[in-house]
C-alpha positions in Angstrom: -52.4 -24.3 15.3 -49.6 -26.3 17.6 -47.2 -28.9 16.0 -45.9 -30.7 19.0 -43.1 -33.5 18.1 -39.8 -34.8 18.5 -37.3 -35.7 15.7 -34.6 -37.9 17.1 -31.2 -37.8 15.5 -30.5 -41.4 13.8 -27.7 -43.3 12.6 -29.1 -42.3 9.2 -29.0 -38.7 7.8 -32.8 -38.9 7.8 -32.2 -36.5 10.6 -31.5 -33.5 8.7 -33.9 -34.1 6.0 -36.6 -34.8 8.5 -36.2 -31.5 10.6 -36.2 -29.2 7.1 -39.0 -30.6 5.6 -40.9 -30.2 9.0 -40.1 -26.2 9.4 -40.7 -26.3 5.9 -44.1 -27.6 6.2 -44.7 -26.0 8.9 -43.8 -22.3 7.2 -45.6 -23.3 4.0 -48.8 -23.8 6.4 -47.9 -20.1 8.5 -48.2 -18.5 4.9 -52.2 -20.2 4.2 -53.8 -20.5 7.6 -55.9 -17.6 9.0 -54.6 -18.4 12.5 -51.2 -18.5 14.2 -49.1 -21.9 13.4 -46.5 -22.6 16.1 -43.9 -24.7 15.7 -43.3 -26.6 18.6 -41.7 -30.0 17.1 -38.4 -30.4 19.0 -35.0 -31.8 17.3 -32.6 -33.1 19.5 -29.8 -35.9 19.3 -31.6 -38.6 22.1 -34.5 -39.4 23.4 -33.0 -38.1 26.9 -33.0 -34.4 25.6 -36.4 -34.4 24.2 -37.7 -35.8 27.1 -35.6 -32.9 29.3 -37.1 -30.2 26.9 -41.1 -31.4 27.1 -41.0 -30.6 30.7 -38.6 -31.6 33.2 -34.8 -29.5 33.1 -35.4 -27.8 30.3 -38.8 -26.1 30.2 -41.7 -27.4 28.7 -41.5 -26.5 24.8 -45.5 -27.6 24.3 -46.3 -25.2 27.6 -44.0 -22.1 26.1 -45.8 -23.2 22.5 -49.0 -22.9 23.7 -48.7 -19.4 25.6 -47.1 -18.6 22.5 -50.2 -19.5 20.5 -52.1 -17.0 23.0 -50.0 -14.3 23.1 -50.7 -14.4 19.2 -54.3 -15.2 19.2 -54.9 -11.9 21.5 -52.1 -10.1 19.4 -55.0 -10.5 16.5 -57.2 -9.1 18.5 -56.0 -6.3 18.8 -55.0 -5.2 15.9 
């Protein structure tokens, strides 16, 4: 499982509450699933850096996320 997202700082603290209850989720879904759950939901303060970090001078986070998600898959696999 990939989460793939952006969470934009605001002029509102929703910000904050946004980003925990996401990792949150996220964790409380790590702990049930039978597979791997990565999170790959990016929080940054504008649109400009989220756009840098999905694939131009930062990386690609949902590329790094999904060789993530193999590495675990044949991590599984062999153990």
């Amino acid at each position: 499982i990939i989460a793939l997202g952006a969470v934009i700082r605001g002029s509102t603290p929703h910000f904050d509450f946004v980003a925990g209850e996401c990792a949150k989720g996220l964790g409380v879904v790590g702990l049930n699933a039978p597979l791997p759950v990565i999170n790959g939901v990016l929080t940054t303060d504008s649109i400009e850096q989220a756009i840098e970090r999905s694939g131009t001078k930062a990386g690609n986070k949902g590329s790094e996320a999904a060789l993530t998600a193999l590495e675990m898959v044949n991590l599984l696999k062999a153990i």
